[in-house]
TORKE-725229 format. One line per field, with one value per residue (C-alpha): x negated, y, z negated. Coordinates in Angstrom, 1 decimal. Layout:
<recs>
east = X, ...
north = Y, ...
up = Z, ...
</recs>
This chain:
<recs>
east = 0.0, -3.0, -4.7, -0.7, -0.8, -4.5, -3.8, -0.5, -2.3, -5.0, -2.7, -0.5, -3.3, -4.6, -1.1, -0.6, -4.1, -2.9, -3.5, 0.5, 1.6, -0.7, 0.0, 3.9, 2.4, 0.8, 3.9, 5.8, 2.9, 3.1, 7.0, 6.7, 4.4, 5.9, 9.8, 8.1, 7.0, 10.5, 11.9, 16.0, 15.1, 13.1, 12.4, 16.1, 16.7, 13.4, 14.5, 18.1, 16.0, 14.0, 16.1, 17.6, 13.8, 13.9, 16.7, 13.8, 10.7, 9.7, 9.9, 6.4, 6.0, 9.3, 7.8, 5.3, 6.8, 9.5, 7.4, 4.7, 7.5, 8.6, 5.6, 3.7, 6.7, 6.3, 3.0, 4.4, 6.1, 3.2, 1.8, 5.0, 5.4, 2.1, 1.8, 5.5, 7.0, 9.3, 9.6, 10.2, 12.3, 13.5, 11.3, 8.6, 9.9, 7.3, 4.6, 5.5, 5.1, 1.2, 0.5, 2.0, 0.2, -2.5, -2.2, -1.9, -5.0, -6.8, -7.1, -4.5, -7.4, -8.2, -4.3, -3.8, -7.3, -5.7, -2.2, -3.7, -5.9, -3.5, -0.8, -2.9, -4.0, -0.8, 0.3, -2.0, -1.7, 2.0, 1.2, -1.1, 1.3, 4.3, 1.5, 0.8, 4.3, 7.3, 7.1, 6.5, 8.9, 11.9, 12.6, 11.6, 13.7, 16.9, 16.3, 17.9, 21.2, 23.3, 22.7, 18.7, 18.9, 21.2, 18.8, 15.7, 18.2, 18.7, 14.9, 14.4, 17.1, 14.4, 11.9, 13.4, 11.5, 8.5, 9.5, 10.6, 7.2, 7.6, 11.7, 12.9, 16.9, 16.9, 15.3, 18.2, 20.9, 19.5, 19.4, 23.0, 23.9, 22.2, 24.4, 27.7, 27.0, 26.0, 29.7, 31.4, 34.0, 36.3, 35.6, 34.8, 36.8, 39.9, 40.1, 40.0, 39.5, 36.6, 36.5, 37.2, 39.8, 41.3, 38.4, 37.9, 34.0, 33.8, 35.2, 32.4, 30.0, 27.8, 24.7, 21.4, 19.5, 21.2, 21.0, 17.1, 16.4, 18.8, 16.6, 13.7, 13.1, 15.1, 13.5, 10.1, 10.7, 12.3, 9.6, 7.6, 9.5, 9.9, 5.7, 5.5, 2.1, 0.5, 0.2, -3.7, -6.3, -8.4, -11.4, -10.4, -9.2, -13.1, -13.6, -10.9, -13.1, -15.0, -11.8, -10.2, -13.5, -13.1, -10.2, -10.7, -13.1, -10.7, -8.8, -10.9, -12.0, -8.6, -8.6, -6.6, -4.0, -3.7, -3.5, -0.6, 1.6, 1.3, 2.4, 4.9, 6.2, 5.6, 7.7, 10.6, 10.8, 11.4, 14.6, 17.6, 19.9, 16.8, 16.9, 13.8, 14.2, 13.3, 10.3, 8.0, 9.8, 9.5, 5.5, 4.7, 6.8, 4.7, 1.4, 2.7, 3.3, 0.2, -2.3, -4.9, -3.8, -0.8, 1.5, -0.6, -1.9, 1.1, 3.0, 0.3, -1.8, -3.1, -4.8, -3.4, 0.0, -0.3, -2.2, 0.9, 3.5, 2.0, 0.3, 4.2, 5.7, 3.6, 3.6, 7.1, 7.5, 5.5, 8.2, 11.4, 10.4, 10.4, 14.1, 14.8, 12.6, 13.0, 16.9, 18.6, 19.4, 17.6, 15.8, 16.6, 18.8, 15.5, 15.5, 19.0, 18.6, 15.2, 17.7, 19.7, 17.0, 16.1, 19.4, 19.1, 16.1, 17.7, 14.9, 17.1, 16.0, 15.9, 13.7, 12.8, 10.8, 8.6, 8.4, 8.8, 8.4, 5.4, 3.5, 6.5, 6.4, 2.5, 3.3, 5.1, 2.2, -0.4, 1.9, 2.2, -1.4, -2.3, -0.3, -1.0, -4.8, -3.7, -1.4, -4.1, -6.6, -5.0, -3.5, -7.8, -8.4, -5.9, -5.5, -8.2, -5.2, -2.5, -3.7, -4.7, -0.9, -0.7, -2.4, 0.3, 2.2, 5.2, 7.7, 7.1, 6.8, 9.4, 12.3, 10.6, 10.8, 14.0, 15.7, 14.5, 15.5, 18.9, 19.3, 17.6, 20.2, 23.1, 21.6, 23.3, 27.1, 27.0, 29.5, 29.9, 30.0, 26.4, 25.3, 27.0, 26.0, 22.4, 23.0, 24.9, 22.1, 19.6, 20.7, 20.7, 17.6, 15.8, 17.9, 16.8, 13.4, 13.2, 14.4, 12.5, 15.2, 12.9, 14.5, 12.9, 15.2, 18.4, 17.0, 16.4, 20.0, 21.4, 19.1, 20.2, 23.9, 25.4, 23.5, 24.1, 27.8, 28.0, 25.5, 27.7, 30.9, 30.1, 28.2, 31.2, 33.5, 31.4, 30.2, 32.0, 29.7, 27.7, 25.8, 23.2, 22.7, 20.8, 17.2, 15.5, 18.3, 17.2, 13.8, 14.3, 16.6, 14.5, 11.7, 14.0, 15.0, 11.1, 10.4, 13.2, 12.6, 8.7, 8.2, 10.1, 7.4, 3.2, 0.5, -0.8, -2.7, -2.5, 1.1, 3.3, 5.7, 9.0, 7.5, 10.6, 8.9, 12.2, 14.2, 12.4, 12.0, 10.9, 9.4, 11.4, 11.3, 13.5, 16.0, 19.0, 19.0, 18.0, 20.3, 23.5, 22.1, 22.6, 26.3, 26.8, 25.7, 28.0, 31.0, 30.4, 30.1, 32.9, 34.9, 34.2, 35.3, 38.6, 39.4, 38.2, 40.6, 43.5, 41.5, 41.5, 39.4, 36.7, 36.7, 36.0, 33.9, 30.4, 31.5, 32.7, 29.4, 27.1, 28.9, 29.1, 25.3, 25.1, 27.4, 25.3, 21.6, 23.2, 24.6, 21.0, 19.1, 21.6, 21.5, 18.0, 18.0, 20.3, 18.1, 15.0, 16.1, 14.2, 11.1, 8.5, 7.0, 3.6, 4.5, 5.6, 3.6, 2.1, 3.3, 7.0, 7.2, 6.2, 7.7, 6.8, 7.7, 6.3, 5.1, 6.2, 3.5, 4.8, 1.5, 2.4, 6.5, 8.8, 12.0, 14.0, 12.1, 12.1, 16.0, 16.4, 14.3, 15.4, 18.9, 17.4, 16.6, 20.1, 21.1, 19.8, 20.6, 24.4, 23.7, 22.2, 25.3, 27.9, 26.5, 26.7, 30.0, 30.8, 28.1, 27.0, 23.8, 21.4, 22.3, 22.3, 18.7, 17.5, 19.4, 18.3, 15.0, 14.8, 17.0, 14.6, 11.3, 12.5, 14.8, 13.9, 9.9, 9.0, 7.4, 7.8, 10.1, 8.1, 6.7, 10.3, 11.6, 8.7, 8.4, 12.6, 12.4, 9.8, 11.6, 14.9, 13.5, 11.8, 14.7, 16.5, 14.4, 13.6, 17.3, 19.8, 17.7, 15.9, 17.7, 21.3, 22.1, 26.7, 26.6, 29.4, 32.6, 32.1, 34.7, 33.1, 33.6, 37.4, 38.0, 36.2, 36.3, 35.0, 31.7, 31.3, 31.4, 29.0, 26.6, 27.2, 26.1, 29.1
north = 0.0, 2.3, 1.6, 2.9, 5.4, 6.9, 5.7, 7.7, 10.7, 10.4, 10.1, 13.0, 15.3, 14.6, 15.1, 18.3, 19.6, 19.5, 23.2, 23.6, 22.7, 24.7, 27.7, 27.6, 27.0, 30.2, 32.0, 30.6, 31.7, 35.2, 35.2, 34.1, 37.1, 39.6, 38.8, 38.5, 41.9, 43.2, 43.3, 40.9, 39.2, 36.5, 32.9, 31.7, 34.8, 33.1, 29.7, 30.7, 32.9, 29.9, 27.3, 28.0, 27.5, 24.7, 22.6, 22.1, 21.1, 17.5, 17.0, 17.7, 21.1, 22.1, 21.0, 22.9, 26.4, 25.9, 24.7, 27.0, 30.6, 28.8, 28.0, 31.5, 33.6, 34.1, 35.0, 38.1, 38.6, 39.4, 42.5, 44.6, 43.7, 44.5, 47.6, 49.1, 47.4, 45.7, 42.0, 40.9, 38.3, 36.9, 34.2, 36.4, 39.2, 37.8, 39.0, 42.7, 43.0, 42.3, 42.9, 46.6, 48.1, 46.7, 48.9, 51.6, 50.8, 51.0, 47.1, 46.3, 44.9, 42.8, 41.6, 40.9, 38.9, 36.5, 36.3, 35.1, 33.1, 31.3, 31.4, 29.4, 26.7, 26.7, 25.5, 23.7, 21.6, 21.2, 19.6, 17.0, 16.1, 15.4, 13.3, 11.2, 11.4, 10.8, 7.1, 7.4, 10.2, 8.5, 6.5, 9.3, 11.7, 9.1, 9.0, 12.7, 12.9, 16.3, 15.9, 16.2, 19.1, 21.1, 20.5, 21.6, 24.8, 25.6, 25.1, 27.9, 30.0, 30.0, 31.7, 34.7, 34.7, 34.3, 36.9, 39.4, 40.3, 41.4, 42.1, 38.6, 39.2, 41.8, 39.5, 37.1, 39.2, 40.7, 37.2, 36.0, 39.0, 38.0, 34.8, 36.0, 38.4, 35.2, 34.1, 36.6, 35.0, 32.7, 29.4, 26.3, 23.8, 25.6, 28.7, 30.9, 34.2, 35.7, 39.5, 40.0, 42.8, 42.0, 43.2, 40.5, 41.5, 39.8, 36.5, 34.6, 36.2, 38.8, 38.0, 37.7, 40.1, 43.2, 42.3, 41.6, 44.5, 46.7, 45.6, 45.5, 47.3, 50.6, 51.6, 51.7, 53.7, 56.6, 56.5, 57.5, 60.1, 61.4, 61.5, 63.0, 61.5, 58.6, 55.5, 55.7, 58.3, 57.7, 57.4, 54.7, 52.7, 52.4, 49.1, 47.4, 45.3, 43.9, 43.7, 41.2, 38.5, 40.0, 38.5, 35.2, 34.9, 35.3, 32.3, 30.0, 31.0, 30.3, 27.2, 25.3, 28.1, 27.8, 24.4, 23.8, 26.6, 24.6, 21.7, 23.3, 24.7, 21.6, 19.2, 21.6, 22.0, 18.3, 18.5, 19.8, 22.4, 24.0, 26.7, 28.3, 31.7, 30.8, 28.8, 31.5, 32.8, 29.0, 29.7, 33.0, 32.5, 28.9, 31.3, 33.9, 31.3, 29.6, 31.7, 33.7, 37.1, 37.3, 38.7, 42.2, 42.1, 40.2, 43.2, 45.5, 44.5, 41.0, 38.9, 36.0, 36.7, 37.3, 33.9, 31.9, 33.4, 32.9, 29.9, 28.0, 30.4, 28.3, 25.5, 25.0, 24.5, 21.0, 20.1, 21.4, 18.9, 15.8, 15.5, 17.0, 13.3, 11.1, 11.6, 14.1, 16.3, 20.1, 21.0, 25.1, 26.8, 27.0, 23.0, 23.4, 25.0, 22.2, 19.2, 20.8, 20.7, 17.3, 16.4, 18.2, 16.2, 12.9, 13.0, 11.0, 11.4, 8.8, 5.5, 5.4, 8.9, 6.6, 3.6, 3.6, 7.7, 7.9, 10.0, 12.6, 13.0, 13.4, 16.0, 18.0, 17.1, 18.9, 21.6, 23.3, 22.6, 24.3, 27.1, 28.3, 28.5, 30.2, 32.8, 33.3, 34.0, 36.7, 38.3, 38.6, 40.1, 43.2, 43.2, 46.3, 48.0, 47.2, 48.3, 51.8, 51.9, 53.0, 56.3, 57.6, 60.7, 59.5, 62.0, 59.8, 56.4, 56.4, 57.4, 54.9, 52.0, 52.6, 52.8, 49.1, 48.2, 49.5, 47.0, 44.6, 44.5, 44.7, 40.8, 39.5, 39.2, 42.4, 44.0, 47.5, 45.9, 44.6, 49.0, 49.4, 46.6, 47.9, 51.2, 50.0, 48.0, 49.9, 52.9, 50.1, 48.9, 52.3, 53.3, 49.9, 50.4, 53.7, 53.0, 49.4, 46.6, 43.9, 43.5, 39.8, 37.8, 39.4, 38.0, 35.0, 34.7, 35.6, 32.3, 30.1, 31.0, 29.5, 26.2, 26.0, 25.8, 23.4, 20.9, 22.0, 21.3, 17.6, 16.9, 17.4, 15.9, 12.4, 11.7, 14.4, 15.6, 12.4, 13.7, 15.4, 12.0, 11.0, 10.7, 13.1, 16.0, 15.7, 15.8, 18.6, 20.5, 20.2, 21.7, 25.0, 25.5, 25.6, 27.9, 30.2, 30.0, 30.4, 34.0, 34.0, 32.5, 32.9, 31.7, 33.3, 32.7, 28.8, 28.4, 29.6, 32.5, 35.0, 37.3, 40.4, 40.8, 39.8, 42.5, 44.6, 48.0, 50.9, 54.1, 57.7, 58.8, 55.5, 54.8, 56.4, 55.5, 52.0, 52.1, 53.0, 50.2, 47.4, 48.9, 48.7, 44.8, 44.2, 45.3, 43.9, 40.2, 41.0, 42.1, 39.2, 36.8, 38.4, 38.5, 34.7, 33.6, 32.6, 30.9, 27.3, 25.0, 24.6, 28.4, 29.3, 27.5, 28.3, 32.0, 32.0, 30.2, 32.0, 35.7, 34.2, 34.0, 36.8, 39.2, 37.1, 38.7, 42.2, 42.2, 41.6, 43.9, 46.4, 46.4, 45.9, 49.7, 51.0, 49.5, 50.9, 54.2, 54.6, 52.9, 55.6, 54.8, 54.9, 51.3, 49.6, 46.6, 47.4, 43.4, 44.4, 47.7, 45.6, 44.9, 42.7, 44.5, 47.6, 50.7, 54.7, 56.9, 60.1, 62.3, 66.3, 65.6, 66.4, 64.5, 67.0, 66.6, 63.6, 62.9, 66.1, 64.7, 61.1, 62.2, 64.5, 60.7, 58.9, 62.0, 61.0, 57.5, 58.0, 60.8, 57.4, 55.6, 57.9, 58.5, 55.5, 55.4, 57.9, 57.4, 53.8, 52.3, 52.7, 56.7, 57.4, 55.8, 58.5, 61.4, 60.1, 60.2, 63.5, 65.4, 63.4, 64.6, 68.5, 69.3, 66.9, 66.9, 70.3, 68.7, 70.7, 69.8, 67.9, 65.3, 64.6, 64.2, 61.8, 59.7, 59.8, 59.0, 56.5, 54.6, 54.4, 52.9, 50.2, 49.7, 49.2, 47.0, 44.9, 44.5, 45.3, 43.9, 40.8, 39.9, 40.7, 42.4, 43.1, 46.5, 47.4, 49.5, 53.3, 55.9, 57.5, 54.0, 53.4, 57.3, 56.9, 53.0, 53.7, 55.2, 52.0, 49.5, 52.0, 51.5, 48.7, 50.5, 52.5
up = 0.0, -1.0, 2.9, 3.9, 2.3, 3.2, 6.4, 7.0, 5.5, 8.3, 10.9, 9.9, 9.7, 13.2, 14.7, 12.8, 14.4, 17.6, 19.0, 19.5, 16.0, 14.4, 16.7, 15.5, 11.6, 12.3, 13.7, 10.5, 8.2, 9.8, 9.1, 5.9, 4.9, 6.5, 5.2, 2.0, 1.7, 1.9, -1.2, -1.5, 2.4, 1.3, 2.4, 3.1, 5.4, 7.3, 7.5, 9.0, 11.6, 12.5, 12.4, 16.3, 17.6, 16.7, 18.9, 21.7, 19.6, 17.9, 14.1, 13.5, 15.4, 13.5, 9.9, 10.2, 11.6, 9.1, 5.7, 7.3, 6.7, 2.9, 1.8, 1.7, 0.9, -2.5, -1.3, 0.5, -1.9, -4.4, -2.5, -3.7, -6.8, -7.7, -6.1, -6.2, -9.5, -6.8, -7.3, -3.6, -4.1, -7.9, -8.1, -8.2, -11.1, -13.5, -11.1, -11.9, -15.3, -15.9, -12.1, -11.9, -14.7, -13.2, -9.8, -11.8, -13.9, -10.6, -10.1, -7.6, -5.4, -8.9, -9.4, -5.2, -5.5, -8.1, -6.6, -3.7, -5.1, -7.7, -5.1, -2.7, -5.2, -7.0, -3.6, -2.8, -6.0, -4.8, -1.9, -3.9, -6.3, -3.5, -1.6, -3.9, -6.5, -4.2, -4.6, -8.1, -9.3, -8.3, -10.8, -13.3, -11.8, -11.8, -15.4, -15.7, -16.0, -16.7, -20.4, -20.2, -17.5, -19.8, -22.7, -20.2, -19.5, -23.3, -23.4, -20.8, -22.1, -25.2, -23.5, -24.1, -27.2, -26.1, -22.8, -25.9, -27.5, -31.2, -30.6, -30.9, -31.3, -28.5, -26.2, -27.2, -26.9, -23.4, -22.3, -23.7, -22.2, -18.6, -19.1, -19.4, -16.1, -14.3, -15.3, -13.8, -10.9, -10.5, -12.8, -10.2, -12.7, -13.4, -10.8, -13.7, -13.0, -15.1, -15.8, -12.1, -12.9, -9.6, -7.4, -4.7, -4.4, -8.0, -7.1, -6.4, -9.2, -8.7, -6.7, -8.0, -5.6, -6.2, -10.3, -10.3, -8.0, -10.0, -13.4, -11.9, -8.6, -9.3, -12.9, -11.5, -8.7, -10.5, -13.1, -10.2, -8.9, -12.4, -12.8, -9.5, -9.2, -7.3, -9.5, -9.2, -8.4, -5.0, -7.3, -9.3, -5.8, -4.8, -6.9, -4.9, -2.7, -5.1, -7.8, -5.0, -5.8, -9.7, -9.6, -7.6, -10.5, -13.2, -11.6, -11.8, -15.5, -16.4, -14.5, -17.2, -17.1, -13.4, -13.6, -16.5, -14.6, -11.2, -12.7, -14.4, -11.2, -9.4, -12.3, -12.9, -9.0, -8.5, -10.6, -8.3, -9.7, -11.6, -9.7, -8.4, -9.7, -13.3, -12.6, -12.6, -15.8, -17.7, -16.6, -18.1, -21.3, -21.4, -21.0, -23.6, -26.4, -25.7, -24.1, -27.2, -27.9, -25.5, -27.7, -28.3, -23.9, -21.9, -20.1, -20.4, -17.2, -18.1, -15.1, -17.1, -16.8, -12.7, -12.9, -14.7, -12.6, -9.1, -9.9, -10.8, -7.4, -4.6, -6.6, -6.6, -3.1, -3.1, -6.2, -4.3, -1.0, -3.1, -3.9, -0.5, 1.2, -1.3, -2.3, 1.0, -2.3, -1.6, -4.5, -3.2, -1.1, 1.7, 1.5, 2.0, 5.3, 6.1, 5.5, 8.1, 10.2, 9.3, 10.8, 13.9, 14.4, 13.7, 10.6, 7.8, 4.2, 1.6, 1.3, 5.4, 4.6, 1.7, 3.8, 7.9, 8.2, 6.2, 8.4, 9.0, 5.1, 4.9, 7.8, 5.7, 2.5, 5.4, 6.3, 3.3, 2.4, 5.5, 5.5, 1.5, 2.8, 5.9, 4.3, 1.5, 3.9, 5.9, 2.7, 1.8, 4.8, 4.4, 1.1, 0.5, 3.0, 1.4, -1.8, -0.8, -0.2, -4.0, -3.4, -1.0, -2.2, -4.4, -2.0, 0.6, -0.8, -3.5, -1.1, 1.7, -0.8, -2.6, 1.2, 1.9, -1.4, -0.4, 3.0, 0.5, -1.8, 0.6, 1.4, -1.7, -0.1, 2.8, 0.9, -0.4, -4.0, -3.9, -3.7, -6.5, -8.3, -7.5, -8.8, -12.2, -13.1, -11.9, -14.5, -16.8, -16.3, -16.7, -20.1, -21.3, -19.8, -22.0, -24.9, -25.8, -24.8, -22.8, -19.3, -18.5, -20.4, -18.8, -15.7, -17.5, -18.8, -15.4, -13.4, -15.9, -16.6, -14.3, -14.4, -18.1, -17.4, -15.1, -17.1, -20.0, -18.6, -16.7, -20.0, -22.3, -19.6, -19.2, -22.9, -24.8, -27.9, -28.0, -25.5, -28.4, -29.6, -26.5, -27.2, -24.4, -25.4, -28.9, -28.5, -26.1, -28.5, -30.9, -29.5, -28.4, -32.1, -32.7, -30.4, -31.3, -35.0, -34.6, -34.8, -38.1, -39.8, -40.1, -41.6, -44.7, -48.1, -46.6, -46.4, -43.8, -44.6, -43.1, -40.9, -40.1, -36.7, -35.0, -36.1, -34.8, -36.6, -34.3, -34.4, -35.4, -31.6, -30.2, -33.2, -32.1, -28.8, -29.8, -32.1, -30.0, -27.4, -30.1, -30.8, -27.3, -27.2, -30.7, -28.5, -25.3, -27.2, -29.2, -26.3, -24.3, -27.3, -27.1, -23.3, -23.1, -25.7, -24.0, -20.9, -20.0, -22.0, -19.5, -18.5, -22.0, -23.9, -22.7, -22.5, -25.7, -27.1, -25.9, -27.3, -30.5, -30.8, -28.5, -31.3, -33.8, -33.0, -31.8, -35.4, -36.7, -34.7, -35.4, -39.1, -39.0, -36.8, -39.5, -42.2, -40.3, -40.1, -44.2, -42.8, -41.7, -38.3, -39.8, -41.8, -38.7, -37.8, -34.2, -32.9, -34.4, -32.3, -29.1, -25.9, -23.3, -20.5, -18.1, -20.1, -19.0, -18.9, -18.5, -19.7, -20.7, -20.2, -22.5, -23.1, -21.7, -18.4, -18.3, -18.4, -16.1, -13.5, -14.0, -13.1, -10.3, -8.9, -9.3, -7.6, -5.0, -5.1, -5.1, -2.5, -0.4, -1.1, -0.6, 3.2, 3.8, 2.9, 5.1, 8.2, 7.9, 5.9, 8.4, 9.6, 5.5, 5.5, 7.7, 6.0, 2.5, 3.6, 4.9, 2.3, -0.1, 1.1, 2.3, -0.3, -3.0, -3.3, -1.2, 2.1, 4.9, 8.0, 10.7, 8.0, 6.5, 9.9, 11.6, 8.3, 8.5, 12.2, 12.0, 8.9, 11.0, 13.6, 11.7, 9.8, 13.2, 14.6, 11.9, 10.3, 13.1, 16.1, 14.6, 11.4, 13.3, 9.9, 10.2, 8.8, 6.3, 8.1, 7.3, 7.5, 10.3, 12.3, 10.8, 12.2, 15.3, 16.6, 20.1, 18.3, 16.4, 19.1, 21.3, 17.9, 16.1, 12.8, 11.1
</recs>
């Protein structure tokens, strides 16, 4: 079986060499970076593009264009989220927080070294792992049933205490609360209608893209246009070459690091219904507990946090294939799309793939091999570019990035609602930004809400509550209560003591902001308890779990606020007062200017929306980009109008052209039908 195997491997990498094939891996490589860089397209997007080109070509030329695009997306994805704050995709929001502050530190060449770096062994150690472990993890991964992947769930859910810093219960009431927006729609078991207030854009939940952009992308971006300054001075920028082998080297000195988060993305990958936007998450929480000193560094602009997170993102891909061959099952919506292909090819998945079509899944081993060293080597070669990216003027880049963002986010259903959703969060993001709540576990909470139901309900449904008596959820449970319960306690004088870390008491300057924020929580929970009463059993019970504990830390971190208010700031301990997310620097402003200007920039972002209502998306782009630069930041007329001109045209070409995005109706189109069909964009 061994020769087989080795043998199959041979032949499957001389049939991928052929000259052809590895001209279309290239093309898909190509893709794959260049969706990734714009932020809410990502890899799916790719695949659908793809998957017509293929009809005329033979399984292995397909494989590889197609596993060539998925494999280095979350590559692409790196370069802005390090440099903009922008996660380009979900899976890669842990990237931002240590690989931001390091752009603005002056090391984005540093961070982009060891994305690319960790991305392209992380992967590669994917590929390993499904060549040699499909045979084997089949009867492992049989061994799961709903039960065991609800406990793993629960397990992540946990990480939001390790994702919080020194602010345990608001990292759990951020995430509770991430759950409960993941809920939001109509209830697959019992058609239940959940907090949908009769607005059909809420149906089917509100989409991920919009939410992690909103938390994420948004905040950053008007911190910047509040600063008014680039993120970095040209002078600190002339390290960058040699921070791009600086970091290389930090890989590989944190080799053990690089190699735990690959396998965690690898393993949890392998599992279907995971989901492959909390990966990255389950791998920087994992580094935070264990990693020396994380607590006091993680957030701040620390290599080993980039390391974690992009180590488990290309890793993962290796891990989502296996299910996909061994089972038909797609371990992601992107294999969902390849097992489509795999039919259009006649390619049937399931024991033939491990037995007669050995060489078709060794194919698909080398593909992604291949195309992580590919895409790593051509992000090396521009990365000293794209880094110099951080030194343009913040009146041309912030309105630039935030109008991609906008087409972006409209990806998550191509309705109206998905703006809006963008915006909410996005002022939500930036107040919780401001005043110390930790963003990541929302995110967290809103990956994993939905997956927690639906383990929870065909748990309860098949064994009832004897499912915590199986052995695999106990040990698995047991291990979450640790890790929730740790921070509470610390070694001292030889025995292990309470440590108040978790309640978090704060500083003079954020208490009564903080303070109304943890009202705010202690209502929303209790309001959701009430509305869910009267629901159907199965529509109910997880919502109505997860705001008792929800109401249940909001309480505590409330009272401990109120209680805090008699502590002076000067007795605070420095690891209860910190947060494990992106820092503001906003050097010689004053508060007042700071909110002035901040709401100078949502000004603007509603000005975007409300154009669009009226004149379509992609018209508003170019009028939100002008008024933005003229009237907004100062510049003079002819650069507003080329950089306008010059972003509407990508935009078109790109998104109405290529991607065949359907624009949203505008009022100008609903007046005016004949100018609609002559333009296809109001």
């Amino acid at each position: 079986m061994e020769q087989d195997l080795l043998g199959a491997a041979i032949h499957a990498l001389g049939i991928l060499m052929d000259p052809t094939r590895l001209l279309f891996l290239g093309f898909g490589v190509i893709c794959g970076l260049i969706l990734g860089l714009v932020p809410g397209i990502g890899g799916l997007v790719g695949l659908t593009m793809l998957l017509p080109f293929t009809y005329s070509m033979d399984p292995y030329t397909a494989l590889a264009m197609m596993l060539g695009l998925a494999s280095v997306n979350n590559t692409g994805d790196t370069i802005p989220a390090v440099l903009f704050g922008v996660p380009g995709s979900a899976g890669c929001a842990a990237t931002v927080l240590d690989g931001y502050p390091l752009a603005k530190q002056g090391q984005a060449g540093r961070a982009l070294g060891a994305s690319f770096m960790a991305s392209m062994l992380g992967g590669l150690f994917g590929a390993f792992l499904l060549g040699i472990s499909v045979p084997i993890l089949r009867p492992v991964v049989l061994m799961f049933g709903s039960p065991e992947l609800l406990a793993f769930c629960l397990f992540g859910l946990s990480l939001a205490a390790a994702l919080s810093g020194g602010a345990l219960f608001k990292g759990l009431a951020v995430a509770a609360f991430g759950v409960i927006l993941a809920l939001v729609g109509e209830d697959d078991y019992s058609g239940t209608m959940r907090w949908t207030y009769d607005t059909v854009y809420l149906w089917n939940g509100l989409p991920l893209v919009p939410i992690a952009l909103g938390f994420f992308a948004i905040p950053e971006l008007v911190d910047m246009a509040i600063a008014r300054t680039p993120m970095v001075q040209s002078a600190m920028m002339k390290a960058t070459a040699a921070g791009q082998w600086q970091g290389v080297r930090d890989v590989f000195r944190h080799k053990f690091l690089l190699l735990r988060c690959s396998a965690i993305g690898t393993l949890l990958s392998t599992v279907p219904g995971i989901g492959t936007s909390v990966i990255d998450w389950v791998a920087y929480g994992h580094a935070a507990r264990t990693e020396k000193g994380a607590s006091e560094t993680f957030g701040k602009g620390d290599i080993r946090g980039v390391i974690a997170s992009e180590a488990s993102n290309n890793a993962r891909e290796g891990g989502t294939l296996m299910p996909t061959v061994a089972f038909g099952v797609p371990g992601s919506a992107g294999m969902a799309v390849l097992l489509g292909m795999f039919l259009l090819q006649g390619i049937v998945p399931g024991p033939d793939m491990l037995t007669k079509r050995l060489d078709l899944t060794y194919a698909m081993v080398w593909s992604v091999a291949l195309a992580n060293v590919l895409g790593a080597g051509i992000c090396f070669l521009f990365a000293n570019q794209l880094a110099r990216i951080v030194l343009i003027r913040p009146s041309i880049l912030v309105p630039a990035v935030l109008a991609v963002i906008y087409v972006g986010a409209f990806q998550g259903s191509n309705d109206w609602g998905d703006l809006y959703v963008l915006l909410i969060c996005g002022a939500l993001g930036w107040i919780m930004k401001r005043h110390g709540w930790p963003r990541p576990p929302l995110i967290l909470g809103v990956v994993l809400g939905e997956i927690v139901e639906r383990y929870m309900f065909i748990s309860v449904q098949a064994f009832g509550v004897s499912f915590l008596t199986r052995p695999i959820v106990m040990v698995i449970l047991a291990l979450t209560l640790f890790g929730i319960l740790r921070p509470f306690f610390r070694k001292g004088a030889g025995r292990p003591r309470i440590d108040l870390s978790g309640l978090h008491f704060e500083p003079e300057s954020l208490k009564r902001a903080s303070t109304w924020f943890a009202a705010f929580f202690v209502v929303f929970f209790g309001y959701v308890l009430v509305t869910s009463y009267g629901w159907d059993f199965g529509a109910r019970i997880v919502p109505q779990i997860i705001a008792i504990f929800g109401f249940l830390f909001a309480t505590l971190q409330l009272g401990a606020q109120m209680i805090g208010r008699t502590v002076p700031s000067g007795e605070i301990k420095p690891e209860a007062a910190r947060i494990m997310d992106i820092e503001s620097s906003f050097e010689g402003l004053d508060d007042r200017t700071i909110n002035r200007r901040a709401l100078e920039a949502f000004g603007w972002l509603i000005f975007l929306l409300g154009a669009g209502l009226i004149v379509g998306l992609l018209p508003a782009l170019f009028l939100f980009m002008v008024g933005y630069m003229r009237f907004g930041s100062g510049e003079r007329w002819l650069p507003s109008l080329a950089v306008g001109a010059g972003l509407f045209t990508v935009c078109y070409m790109l998104f109405h052209k290529l991607l065949h995005l359907p624009w949203p109706a505008a009022l100008l189109g609903q007046l005016f039908p004949a100018l609609r069909n002559a333009t296809h964009l109001l």
